[in-house]
DSSP file (Angstrom, degrees, kcal/mol; ACC not computed):
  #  RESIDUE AA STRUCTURE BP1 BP2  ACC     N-H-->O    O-->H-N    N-H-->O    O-->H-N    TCO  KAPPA ALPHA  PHI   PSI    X-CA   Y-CA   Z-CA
    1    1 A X              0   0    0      0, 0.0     2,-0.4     0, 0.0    85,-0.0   0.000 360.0 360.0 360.0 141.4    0.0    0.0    0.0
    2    2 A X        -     0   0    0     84,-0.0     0, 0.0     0, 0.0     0, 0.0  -0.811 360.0-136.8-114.8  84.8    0.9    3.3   -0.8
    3    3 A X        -     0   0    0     -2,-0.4     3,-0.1     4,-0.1     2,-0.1  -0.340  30.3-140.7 -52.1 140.4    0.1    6.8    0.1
    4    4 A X     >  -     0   0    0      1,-0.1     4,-1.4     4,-0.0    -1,-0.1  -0.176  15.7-117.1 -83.8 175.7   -0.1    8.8   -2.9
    5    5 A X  T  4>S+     0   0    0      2,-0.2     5,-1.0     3,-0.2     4,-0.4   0.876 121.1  55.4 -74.0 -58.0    1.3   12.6   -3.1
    6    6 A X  T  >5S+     0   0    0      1,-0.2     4,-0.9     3,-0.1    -1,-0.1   0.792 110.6  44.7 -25.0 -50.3   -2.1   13.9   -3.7
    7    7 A X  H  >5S+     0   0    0      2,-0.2     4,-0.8     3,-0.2     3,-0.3   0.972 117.4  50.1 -70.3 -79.7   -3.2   11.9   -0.2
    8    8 A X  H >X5S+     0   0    0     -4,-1.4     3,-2.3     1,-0.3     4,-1.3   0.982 118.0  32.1 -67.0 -82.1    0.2   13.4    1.7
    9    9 A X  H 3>5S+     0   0    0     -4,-0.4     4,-0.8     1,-0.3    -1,-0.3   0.858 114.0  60.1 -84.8  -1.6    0.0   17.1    0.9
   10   10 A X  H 3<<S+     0   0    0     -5,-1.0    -1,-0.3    -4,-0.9    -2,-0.2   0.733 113.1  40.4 -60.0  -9.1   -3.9   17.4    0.9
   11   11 A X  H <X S+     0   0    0     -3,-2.3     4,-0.7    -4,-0.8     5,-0.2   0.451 110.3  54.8-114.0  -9.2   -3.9   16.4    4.3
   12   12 A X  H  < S+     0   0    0     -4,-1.3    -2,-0.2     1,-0.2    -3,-0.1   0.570 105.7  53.8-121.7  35.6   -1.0   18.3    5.1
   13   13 A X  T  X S+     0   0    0     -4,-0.8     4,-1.8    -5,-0.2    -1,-0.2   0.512 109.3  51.1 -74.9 -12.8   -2.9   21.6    3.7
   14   14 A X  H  > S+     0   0    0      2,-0.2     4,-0.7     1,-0.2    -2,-0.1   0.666 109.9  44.1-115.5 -16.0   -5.7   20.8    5.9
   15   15 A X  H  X S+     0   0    0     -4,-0.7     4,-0.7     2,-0.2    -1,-0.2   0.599 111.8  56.6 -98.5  -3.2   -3.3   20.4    9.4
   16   16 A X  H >> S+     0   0    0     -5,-0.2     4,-1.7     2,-0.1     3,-1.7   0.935 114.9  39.7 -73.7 -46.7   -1.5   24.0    7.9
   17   17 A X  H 3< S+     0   0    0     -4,-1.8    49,-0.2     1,-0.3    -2,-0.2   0.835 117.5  48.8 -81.6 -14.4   -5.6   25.4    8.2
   18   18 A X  H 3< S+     0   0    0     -4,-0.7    -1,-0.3    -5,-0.2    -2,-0.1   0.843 112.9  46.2 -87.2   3.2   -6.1   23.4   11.6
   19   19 A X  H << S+     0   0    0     -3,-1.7    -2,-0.2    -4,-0.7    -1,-0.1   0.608  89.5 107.3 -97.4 -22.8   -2.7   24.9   13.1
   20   20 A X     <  -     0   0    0     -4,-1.7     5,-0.1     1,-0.1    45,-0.0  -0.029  59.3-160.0 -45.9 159.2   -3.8   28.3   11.9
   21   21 A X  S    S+     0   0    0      3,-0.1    -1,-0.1     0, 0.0    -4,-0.0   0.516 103.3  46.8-107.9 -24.0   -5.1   30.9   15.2
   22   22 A X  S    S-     0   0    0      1,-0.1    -2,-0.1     2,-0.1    -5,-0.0   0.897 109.1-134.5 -92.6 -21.2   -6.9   32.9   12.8
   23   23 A X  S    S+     0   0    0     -6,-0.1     2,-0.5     1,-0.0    43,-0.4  -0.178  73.2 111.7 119.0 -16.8   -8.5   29.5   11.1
   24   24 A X        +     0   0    0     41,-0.1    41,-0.2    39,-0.1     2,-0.2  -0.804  38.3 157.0-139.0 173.9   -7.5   31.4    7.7
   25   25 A X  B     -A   64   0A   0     39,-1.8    39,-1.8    -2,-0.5     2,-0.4  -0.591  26.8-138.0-118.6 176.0   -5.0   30.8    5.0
   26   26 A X     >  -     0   0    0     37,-0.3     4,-0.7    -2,-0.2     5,-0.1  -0.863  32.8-111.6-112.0-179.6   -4.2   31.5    1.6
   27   27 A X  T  4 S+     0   0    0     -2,-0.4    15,-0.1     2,-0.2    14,-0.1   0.349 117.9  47.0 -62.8 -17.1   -2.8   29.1   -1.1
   28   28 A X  T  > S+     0   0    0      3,-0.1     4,-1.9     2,-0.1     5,-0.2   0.805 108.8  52.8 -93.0 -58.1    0.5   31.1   -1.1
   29   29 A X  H  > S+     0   0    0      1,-0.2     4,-1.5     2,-0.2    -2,-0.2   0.663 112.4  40.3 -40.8 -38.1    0.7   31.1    2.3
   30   30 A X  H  X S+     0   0    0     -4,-0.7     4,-1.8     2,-0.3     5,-0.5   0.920 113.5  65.4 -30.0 -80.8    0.3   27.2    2.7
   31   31 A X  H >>>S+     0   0    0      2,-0.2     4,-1.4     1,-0.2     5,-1.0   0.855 103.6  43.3 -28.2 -70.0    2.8   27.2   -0.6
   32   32 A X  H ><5S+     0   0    0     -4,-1.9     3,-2.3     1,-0.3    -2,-0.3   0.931 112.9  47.8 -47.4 -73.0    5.5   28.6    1.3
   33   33 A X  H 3<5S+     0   0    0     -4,-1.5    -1,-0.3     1,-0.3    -2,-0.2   0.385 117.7  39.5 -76.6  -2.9    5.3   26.5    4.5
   34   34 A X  H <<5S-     0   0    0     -4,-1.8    -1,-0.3    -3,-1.0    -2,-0.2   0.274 107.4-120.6-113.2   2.6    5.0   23.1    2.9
   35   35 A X  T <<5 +     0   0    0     -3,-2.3    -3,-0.2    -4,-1.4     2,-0.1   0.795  65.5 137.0  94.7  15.9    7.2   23.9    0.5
   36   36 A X      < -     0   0    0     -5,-1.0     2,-0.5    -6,-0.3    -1,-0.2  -0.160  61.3 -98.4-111.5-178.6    4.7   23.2   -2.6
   37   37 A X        -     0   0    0     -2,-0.1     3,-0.1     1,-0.0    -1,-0.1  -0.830  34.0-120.9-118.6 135.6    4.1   25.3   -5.8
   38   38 A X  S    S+     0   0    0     -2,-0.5     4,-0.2     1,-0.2    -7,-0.1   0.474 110.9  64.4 -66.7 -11.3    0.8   27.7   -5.4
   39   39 A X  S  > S+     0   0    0      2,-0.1     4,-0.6     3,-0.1    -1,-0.2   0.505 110.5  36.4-102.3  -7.9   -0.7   25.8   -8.6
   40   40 A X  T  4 S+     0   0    0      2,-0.1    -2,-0.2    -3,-0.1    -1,-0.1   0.430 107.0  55.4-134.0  51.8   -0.7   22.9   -6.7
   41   41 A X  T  > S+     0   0    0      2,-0.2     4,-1.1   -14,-0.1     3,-0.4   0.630 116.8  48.0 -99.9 -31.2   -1.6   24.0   -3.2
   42   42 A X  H  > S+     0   0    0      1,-0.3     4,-1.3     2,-0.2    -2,-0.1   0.801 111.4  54.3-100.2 -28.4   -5.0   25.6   -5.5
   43   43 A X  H  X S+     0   0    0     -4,-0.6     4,-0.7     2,-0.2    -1,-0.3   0.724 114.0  34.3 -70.5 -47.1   -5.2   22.2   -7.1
   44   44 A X  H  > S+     0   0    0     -3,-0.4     4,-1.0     2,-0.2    -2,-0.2   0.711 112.9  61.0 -87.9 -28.9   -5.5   20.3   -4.0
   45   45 A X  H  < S+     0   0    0     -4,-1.1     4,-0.5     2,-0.2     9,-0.2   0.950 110.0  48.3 -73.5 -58.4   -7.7   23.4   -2.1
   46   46 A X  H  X S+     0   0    0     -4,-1.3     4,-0.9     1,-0.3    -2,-0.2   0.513 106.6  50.6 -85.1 -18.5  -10.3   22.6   -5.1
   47   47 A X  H  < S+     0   0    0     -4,-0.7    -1,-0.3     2,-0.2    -2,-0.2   0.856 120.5  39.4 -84.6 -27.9  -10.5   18.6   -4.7
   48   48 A X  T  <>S+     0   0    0     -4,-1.0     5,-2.5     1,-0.2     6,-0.7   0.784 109.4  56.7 -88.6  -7.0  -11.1   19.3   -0.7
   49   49 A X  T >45S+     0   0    0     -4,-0.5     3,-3.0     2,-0.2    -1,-0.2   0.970 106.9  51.2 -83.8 -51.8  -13.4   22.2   -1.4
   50   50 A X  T 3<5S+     0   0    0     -4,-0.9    -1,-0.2     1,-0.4    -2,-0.2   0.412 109.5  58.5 -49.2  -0.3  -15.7   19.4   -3.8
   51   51 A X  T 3 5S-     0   0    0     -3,-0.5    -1,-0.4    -4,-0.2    -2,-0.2   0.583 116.2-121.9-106.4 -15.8  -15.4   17.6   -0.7
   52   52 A X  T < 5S+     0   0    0     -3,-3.0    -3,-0.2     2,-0.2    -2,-0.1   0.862  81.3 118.5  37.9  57.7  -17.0   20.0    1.5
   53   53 A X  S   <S+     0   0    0     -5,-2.5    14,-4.2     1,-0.3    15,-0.5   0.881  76.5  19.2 -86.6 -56.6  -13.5   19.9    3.6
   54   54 A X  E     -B   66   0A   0     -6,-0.7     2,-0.4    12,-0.3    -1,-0.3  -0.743  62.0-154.6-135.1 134.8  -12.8   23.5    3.1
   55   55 A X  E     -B   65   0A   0     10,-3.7    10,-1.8    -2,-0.2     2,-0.4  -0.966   8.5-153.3-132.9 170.1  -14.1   26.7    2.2
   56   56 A X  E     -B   64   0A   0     -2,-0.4     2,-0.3     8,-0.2     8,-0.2  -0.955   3.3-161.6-133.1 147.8  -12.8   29.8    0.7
   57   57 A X  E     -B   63   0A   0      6,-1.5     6,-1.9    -2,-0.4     2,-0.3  -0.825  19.1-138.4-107.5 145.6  -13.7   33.4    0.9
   58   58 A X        +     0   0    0     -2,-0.3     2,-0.3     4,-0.2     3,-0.2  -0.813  54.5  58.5-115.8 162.8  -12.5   35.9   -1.7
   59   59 A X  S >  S-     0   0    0     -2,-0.3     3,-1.3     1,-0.2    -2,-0.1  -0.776  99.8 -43.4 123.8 168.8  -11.3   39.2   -1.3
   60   60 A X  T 3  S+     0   0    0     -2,-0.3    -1,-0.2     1,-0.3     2,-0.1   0.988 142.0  38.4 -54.1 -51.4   -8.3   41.3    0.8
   61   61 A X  T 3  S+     0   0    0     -3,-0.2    -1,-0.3     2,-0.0    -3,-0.1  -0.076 100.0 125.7-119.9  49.0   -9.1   39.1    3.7
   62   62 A X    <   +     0   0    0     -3,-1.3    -4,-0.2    -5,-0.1     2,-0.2   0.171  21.4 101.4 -61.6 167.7   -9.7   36.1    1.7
   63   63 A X  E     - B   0  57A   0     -6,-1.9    -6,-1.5    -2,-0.1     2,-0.3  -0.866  62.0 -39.4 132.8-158.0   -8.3   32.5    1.8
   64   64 A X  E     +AB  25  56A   0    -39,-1.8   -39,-1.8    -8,-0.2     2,-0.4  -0.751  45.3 163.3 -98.1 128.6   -8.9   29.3    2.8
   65   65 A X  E     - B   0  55A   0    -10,-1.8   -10,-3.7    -2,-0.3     2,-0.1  -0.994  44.6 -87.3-157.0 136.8  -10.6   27.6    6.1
   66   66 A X  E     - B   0  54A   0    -43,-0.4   -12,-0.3    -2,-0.4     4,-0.1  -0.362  19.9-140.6 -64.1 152.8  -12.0   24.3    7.2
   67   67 A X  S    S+     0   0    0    -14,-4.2     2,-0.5    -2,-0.1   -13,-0.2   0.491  88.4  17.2 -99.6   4.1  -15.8   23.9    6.4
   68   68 A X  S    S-     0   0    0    -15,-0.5     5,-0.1     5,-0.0    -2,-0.0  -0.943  96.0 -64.0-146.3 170.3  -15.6   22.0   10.3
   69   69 A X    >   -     0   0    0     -2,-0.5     3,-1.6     1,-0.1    61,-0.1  -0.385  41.2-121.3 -52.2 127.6  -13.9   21.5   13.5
   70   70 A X  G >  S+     0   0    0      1,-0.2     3,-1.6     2,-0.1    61,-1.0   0.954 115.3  55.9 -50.6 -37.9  -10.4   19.7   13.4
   71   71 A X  G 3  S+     0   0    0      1,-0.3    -1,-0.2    59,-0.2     3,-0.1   0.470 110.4  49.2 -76.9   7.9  -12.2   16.9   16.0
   72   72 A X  G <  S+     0   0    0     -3,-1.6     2,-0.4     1,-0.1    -1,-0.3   0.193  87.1  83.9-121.8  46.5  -14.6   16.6   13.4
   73   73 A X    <   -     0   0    0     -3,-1.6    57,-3.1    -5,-0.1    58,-0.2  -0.937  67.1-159.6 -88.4  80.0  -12.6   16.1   10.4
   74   74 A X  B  >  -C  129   0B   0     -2,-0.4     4,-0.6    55,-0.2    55,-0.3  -0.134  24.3-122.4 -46.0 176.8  -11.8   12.3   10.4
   75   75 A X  H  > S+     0   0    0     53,-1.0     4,-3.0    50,-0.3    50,-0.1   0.689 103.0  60.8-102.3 -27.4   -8.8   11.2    8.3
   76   76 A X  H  > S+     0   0    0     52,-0.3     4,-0.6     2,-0.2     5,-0.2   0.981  99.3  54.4 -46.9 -64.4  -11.0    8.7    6.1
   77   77 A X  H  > S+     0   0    0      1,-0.2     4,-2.6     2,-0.2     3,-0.3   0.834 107.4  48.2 -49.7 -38.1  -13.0   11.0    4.9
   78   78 A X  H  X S+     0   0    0     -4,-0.6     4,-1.0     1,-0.3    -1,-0.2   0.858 114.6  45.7 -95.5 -10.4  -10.1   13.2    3.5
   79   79 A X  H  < S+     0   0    0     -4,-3.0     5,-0.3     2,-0.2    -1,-0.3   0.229 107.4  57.4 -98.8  42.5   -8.3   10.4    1.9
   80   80 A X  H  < S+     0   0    0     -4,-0.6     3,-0.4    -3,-0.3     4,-0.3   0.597 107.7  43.4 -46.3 -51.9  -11.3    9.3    0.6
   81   81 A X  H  < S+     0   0    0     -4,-2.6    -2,-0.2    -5,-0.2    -3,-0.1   0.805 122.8  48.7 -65.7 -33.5  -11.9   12.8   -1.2
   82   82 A X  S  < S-     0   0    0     -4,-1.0    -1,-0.1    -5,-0.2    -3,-0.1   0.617 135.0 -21.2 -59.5 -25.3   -8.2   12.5   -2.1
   83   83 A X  S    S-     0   0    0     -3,-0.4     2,-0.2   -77,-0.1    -3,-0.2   0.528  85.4-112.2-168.6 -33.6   -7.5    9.4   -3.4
   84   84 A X        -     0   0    0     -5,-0.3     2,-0.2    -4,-0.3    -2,-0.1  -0.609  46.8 -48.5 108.0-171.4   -9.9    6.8   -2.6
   85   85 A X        -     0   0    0     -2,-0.2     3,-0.1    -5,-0.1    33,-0.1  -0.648  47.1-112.5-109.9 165.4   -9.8    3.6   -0.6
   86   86 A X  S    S+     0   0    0      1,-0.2     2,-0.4    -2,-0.2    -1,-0.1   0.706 106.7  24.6 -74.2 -12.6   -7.0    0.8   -0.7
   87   87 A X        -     0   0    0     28,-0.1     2,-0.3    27,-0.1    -1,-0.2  -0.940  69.6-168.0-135.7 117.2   -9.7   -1.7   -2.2
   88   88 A X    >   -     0   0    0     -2,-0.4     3,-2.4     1,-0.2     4,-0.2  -0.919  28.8-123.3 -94.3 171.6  -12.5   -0.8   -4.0
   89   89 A X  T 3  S+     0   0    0     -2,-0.3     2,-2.6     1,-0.3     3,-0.4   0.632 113.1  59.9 -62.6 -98.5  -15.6   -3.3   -4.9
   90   90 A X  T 3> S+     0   0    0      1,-0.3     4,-0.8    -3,-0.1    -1,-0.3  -0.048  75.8  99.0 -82.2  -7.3  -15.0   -2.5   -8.4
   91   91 A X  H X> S+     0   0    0     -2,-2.6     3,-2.1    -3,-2.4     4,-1.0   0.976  78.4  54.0 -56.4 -65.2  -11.4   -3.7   -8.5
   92   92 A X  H >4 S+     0   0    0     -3,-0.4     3,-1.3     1,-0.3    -1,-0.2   0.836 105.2  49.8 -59.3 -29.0  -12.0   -6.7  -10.0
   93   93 A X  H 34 S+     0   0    0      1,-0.3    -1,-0.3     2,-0.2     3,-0.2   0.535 102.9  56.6 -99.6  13.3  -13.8   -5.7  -12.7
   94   94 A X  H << S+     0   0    0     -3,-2.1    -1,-0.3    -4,-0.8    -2,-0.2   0.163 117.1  45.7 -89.9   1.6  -11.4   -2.9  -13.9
   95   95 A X    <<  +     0   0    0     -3,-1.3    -2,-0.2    -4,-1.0    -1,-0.1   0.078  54.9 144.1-155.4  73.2   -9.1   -5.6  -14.0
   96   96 A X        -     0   0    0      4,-0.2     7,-0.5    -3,-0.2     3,-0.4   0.383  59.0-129.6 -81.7  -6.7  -10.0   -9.0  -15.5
   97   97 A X  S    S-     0   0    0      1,-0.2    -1,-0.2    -3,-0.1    -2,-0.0  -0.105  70.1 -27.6  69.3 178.7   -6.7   -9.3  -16.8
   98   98 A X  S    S+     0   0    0     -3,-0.1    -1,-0.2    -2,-0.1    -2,-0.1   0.880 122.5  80.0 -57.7 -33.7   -7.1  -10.3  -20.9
   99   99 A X  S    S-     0   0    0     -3,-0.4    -3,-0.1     1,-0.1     3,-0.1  -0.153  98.6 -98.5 -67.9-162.1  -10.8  -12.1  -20.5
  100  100 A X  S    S+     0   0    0      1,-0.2     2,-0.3    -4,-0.1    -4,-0.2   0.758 108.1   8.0 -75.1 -73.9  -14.1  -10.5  -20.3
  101  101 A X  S    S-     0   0    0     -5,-0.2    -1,-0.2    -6,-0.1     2,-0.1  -0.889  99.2 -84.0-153.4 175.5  -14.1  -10.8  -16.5
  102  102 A X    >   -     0   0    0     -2,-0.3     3,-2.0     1,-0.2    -5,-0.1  -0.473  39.2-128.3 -87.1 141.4  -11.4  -11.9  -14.2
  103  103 A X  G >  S+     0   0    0     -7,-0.5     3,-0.6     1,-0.3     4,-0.2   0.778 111.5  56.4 -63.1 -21.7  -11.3  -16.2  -13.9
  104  104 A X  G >  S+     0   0    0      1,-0.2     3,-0.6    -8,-0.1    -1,-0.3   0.425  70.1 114.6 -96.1  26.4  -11.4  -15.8  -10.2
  105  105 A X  G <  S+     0   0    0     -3,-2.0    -1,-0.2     1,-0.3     3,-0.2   0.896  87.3  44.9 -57.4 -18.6  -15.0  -13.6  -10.0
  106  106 A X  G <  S+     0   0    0     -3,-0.6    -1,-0.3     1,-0.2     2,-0.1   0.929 125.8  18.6-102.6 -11.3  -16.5  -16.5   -8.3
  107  107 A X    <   +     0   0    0     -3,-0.6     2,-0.5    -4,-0.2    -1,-0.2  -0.425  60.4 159.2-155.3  83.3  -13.6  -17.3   -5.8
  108  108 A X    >>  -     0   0    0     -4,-0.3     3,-0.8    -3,-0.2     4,-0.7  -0.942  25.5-171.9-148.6 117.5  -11.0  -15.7   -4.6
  109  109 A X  T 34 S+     0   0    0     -2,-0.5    -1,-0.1     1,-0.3    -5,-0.0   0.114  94.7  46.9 -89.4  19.0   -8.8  -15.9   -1.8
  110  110 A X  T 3> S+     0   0    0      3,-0.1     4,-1.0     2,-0.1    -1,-0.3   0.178 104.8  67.0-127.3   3.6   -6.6  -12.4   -2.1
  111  111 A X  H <> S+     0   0    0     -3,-0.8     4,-1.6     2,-0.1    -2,-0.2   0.782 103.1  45.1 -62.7 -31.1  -10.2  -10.5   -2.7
  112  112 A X  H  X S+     0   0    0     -4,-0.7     4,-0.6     2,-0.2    -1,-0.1   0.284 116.5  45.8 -83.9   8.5  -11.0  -11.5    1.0
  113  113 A X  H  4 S+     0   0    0     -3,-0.2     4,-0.2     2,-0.1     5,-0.2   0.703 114.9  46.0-113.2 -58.9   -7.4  -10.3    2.3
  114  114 A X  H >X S+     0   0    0     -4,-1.0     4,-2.7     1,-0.2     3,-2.2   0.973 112.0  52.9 -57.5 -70.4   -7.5   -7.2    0.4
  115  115 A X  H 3X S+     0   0    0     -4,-1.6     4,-1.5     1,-0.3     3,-0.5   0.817 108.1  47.9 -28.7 -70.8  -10.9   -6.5    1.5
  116  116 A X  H 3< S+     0   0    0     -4,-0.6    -1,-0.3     1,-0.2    -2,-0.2   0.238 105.9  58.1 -72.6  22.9  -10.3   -6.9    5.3
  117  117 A X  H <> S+     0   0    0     -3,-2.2     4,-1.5    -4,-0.2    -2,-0.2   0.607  96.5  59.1-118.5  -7.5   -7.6   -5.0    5.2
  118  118 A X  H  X S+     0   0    0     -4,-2.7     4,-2.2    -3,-0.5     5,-0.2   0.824 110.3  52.9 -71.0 -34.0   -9.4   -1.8    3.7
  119  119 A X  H  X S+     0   0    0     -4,-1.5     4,-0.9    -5,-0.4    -1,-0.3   0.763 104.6  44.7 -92.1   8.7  -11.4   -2.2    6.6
  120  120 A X  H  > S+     0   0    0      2,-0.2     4,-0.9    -4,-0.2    -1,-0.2   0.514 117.2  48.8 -98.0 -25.8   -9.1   -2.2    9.1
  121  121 A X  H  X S+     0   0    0     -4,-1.5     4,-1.3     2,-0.2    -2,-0.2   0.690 112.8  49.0 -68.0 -27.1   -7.5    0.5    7.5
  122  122 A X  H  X S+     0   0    0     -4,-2.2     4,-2.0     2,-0.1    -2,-0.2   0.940 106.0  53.9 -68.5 -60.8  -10.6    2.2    7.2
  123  123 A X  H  X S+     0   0    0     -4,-0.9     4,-1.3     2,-0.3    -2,-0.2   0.583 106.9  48.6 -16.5 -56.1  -11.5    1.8   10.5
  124  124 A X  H  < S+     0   0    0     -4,-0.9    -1,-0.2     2,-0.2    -2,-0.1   0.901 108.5  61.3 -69.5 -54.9   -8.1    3.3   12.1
  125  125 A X  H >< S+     0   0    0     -4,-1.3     3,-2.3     1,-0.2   -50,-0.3   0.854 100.4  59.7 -41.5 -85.9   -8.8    6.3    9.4
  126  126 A X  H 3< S+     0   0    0     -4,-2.0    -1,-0.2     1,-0.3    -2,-0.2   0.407 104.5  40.7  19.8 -88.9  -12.0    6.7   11.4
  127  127 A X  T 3< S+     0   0    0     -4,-1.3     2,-0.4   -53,-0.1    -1,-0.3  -0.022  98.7  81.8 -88.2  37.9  -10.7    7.4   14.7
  128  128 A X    <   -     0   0    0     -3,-2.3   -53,-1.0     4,-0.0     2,-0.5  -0.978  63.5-167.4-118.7 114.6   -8.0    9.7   13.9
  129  129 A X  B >>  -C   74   0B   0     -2,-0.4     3,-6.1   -55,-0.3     4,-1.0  -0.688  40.0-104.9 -97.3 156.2   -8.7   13.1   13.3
  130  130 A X  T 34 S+     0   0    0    -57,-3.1     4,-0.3    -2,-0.5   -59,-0.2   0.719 118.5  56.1 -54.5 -14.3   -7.5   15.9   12.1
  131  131 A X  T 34 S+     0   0    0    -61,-1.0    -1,-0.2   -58,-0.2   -60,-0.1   0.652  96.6  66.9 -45.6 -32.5   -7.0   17.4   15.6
  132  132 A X  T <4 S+     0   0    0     -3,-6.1    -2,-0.2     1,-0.3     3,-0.2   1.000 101.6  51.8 -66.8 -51.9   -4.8   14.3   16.4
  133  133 A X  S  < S+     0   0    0     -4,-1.0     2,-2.9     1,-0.2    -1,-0.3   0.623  77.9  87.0 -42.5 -32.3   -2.4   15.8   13.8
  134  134 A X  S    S+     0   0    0     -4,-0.3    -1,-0.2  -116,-0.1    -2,-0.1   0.083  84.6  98.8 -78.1  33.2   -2.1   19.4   15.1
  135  135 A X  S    S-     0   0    0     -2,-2.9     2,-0.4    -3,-0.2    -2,-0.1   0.121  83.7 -93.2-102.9-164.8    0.8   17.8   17.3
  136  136 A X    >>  -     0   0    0      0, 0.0     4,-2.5     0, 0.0     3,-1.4  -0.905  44.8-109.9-107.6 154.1    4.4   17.3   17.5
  137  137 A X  T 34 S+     0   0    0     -2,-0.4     5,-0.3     1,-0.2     4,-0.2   0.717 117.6  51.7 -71.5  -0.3    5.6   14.2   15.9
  138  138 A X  T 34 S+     0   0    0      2,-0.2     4,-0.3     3,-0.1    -1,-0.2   0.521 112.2  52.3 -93.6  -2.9    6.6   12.5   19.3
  139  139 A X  T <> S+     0   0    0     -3,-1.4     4,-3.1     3,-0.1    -2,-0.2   0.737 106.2  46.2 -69.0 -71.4    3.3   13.4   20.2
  140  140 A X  T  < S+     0   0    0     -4,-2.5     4,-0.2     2,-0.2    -2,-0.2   0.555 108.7  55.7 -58.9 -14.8    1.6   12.0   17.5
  141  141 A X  T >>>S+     0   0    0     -5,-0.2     4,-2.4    -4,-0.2     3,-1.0   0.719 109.2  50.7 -93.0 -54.4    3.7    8.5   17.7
  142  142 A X  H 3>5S+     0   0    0     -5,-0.3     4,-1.2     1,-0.3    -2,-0.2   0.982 111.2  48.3 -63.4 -34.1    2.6    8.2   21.5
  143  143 A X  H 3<5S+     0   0    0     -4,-3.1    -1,-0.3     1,-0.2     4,-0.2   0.840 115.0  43.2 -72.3  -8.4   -1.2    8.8   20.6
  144  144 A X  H <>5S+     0   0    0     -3,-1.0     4,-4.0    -4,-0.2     6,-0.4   0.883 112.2  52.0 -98.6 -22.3   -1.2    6.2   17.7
  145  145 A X  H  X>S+     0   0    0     -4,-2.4     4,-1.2     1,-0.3     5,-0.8   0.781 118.1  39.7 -77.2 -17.3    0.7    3.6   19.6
  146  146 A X  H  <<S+     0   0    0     -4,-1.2    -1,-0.3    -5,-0.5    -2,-0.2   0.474 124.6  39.0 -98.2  -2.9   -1.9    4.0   22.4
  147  147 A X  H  45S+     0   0    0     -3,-0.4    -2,-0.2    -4,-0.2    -3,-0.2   0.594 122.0  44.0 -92.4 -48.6   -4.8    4.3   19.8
  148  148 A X  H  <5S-     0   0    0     -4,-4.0    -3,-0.2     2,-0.1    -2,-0.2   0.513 103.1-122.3-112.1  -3.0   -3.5    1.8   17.6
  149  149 A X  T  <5S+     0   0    0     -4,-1.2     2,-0.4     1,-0.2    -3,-0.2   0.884  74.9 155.0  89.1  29.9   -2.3   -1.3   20.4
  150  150 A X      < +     0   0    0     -5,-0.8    -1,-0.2    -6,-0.4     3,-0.2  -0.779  51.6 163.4-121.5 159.5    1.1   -0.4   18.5
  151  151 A X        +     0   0    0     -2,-0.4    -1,-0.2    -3,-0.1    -6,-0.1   0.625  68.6  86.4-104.8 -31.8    4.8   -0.4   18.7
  152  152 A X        +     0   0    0      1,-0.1     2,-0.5    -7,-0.1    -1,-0.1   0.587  69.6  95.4 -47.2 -10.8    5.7    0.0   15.4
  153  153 A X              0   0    0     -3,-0.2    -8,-0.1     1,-0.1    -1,-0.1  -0.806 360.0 360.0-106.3 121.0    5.5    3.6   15.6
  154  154 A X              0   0    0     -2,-0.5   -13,-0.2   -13,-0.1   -12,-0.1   0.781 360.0 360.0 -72.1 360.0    8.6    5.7   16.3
């Protein structure tokens, strides 16, 4: 599995507008502090605004803001508007491989692997929000190993 770019800096425009005190930003500002090109901080602004993540005001004191509370922003939701899920139902049949439809459609034992691990991935997305983020990273390691029953996390 792979995070995409799209999925890494849309999410990490949306913890630059939860970190914000004034709640807004613009697309240069954001540019500058992640280090991103202003055509595709505005690219990224416009898939989460179609999401109802984000809204923008125009004008001098214009810019960008979340359309919610960081605690109710999950992280599912925004790579879902981002990117999609690690499985979707539809997989097999975008990829049948040269037939019609794929020889294992009636039975297949890495569709049920694949499958529970989108939810369990899904799931985790769930209970993390974008609040959880507004951290330090040692901060953030100690809440997901105590959220997530994990060690694995520096």
């Amino acid at each position: 599995m792979r995070v995409t770019a799209q999925e890494e800096y849309g999410l990490r425009c949306l913890v630059q507008l939860a970190r914000e005190p004034s709640g807004f930003c613009t697309i240069q500002d954001i540019a500058l502090r992640e280090t991103l090109t202003t055509a595709y901080v505005a690219k990224l602004l416009r898939v989460l605004r179609k999401a109802g993540l984000v809204k923008s005001t125009r004008g001098q004191r214009g810019g960008y803001q979340l359309s919610r509370a960081p605690d109710e922003i999950d992280l599912d939701t925004v790579l879902t508007a981002l990117g999609g899920h690690l499985y979707e139902d539809d997989f097999c049949e975008r990829h049948p491989g040269d037939g019609r439809a794929c020889r294992h459609e009636a039975d297949c034992s890495i569709r049920s692997v694949w499958r529970s691990l989108d939810f369990l991935i899904r799931e985790a997305l769930k209970k993390t929000r974008l609040s959880d983020l507004v951290c330090t990273e040692r901060a953030s390691g100690t809440w997901a190993r105590t959220n997530f029953k994990t060690t694995a996390v520096n």
